[in-house]
C-alpha positions in Angstrom: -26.9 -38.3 67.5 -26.4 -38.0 63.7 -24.4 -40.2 61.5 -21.7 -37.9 59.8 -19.9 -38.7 56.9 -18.8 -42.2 55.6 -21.0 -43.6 58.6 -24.0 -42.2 56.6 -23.2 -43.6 53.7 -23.0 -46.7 55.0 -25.9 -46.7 56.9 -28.0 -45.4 53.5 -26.4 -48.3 51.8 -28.0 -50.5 54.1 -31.4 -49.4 54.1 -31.3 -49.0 50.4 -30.1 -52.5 49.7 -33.4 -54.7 48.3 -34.4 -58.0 50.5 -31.4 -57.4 53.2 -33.3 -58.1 56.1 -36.8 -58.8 55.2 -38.4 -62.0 54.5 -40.4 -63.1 51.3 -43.9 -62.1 51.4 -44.7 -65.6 50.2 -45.5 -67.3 53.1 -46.8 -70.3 51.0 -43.0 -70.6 49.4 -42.3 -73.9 48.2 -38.9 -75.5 48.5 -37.9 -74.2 44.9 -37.8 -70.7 46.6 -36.3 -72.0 49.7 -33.1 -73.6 47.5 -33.2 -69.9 45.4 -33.0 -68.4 48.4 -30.3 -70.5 49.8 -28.3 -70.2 46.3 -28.8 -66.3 46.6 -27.1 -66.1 50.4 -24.3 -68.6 49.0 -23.6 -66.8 46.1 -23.9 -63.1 48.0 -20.8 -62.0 49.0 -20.5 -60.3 51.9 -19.8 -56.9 51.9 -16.0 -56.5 52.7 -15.3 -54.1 56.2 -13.8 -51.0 54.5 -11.0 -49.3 57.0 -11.4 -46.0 57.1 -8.1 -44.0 58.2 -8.9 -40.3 59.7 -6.4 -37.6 60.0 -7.0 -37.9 63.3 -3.9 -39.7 64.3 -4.5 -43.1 62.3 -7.3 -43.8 64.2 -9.7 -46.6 62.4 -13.0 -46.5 61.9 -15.2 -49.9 60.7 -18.3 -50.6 59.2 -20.9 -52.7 60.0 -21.4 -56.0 58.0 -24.6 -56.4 56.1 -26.1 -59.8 57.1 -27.3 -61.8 53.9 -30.7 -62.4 53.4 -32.9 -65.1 55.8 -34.5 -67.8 54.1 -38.4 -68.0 54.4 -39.5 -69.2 58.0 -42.4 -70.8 57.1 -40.2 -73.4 54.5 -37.0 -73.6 57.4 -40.3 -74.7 59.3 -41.5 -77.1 57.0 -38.2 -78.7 56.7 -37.8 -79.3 60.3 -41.0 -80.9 60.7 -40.1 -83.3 57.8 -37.1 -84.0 59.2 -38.4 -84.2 62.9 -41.2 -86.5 61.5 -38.0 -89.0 59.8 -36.3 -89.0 63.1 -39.3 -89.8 65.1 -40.3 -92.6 62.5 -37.0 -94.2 62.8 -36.9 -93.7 66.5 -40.2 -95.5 66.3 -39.0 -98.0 64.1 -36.4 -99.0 66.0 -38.2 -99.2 69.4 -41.0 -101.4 67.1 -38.2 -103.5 66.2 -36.4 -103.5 69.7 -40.3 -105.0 70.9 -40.0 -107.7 68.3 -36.5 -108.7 69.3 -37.8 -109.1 73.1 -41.1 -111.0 72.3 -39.0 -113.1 70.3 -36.5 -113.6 72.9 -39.3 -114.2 75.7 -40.4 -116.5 73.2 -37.5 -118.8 72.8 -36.9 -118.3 76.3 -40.4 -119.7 77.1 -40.0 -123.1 74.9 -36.6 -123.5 76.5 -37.9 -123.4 80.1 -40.8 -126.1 78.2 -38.1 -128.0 77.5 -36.4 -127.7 80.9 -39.8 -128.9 82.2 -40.1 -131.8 80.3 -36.8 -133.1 81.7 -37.1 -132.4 85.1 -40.1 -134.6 85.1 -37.9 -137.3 83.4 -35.5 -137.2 85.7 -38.2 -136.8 88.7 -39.7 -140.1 87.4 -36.7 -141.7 87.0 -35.3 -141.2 90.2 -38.8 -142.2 92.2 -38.1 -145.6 90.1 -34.7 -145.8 90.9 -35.8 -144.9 94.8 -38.7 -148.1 94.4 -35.9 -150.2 92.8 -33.4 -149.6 96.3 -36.4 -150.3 98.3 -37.0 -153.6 96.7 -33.2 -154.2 97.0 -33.1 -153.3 100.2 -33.7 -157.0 101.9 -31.3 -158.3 99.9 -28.9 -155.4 100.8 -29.3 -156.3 104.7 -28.7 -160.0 104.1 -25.5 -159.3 102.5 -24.5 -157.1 105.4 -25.5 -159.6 107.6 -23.3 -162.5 105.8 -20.6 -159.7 106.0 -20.9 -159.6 109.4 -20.8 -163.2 109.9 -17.7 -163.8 107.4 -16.0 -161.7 110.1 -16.8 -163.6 113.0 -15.4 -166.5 110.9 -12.5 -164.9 109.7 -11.8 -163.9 113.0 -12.1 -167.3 115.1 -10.3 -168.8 111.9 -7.1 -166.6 112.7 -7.7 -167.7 116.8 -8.3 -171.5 115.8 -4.8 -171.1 113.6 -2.7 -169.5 116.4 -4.2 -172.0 119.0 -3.2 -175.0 116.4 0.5 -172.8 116.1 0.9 -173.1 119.7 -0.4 -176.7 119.9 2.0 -177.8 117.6 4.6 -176.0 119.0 3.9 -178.0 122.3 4.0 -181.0 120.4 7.2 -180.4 118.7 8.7 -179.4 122.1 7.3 -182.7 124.2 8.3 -184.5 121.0 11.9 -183.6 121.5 12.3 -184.2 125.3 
């Protein structure tokens, strides 16, 4: 079916317009062409719907908007592999430095447990002489027990000997009186 009227217009208008939809030729563009080419869709203005009102009962009838003009792909491409190739060096970077951070860390961690070593085995060798210092104490420990003991049995027949001598003299005091 064939475009009548304004819609031919519009449609020649299209295909007439220079660069709308094709791409440079250049496809060794540098980024000088790439930032014309941006400046040139920026500054394009787009081409305003026009309304068209029929005397067909106020039916409208719109146009189709003319896209502006794409960049070169080959430069979009080369500036997403330089930015891809910053992103991947800082991701990189950051995982290098993320490796330093835990070697240092095991590191440290390493010369602590050294250190944790170290005076274990002090105190290990100080308790075993402390253990050989109880042993050698140990006879002396079992004679005060035993003198313990036996300043019980005293204390004990000292309390009998002092309630017989209570009772003694209370005999006394009582044959005393008769």
């Amino acid at each position: 079916m064939a475009a009548v009227g304004d819609d031919a217009a519009a449609m020649d208008s299209i295909s007439r317009s220079p660069g709308v939809h094709s791409a440079p030729s250049n496809a060794t563009a540098n980024v000088t062409s790439y930032a014309e080419s941006a400046e040139d869709v920026k500054e394009a203005p787009l081409p305003a719907v026009k309304k068209n009102m029929t005397s067909d009962g106020g039916v409208e009838t719109a146009e189709e908007a003319v896209e502006p003009t794409e960049p070169d792909i080959n430069v979009l491409c080369t500036d997403m592999f330089e930015k891809m190739s910053v992103f991947l060096q800082g991701e990189l970077t950051a995982t290098c430095e993320d490796y330093r951070l835990l070697e240092n860390m095991n590191k440290l961690t390493s010369l602590k447990y050294m250190e944790m070593k170290d005076i274990s085995i002090n105190i290990s060798r100080n308790l075993q002489d402390l253990n050989n210092k109880y042993a050698s104490l140990q006879p002396y420990l079992d004679q005060i027990n035993q003198i313990e003991e036996q300043v019980s049995s005293l204390e004990q027949a000292a309390y009998k000997l002092d309630a017989y001598s209570k009772k003694l003299e209370a005999r006394f005091k009582k044959l005393e009186k008769r």
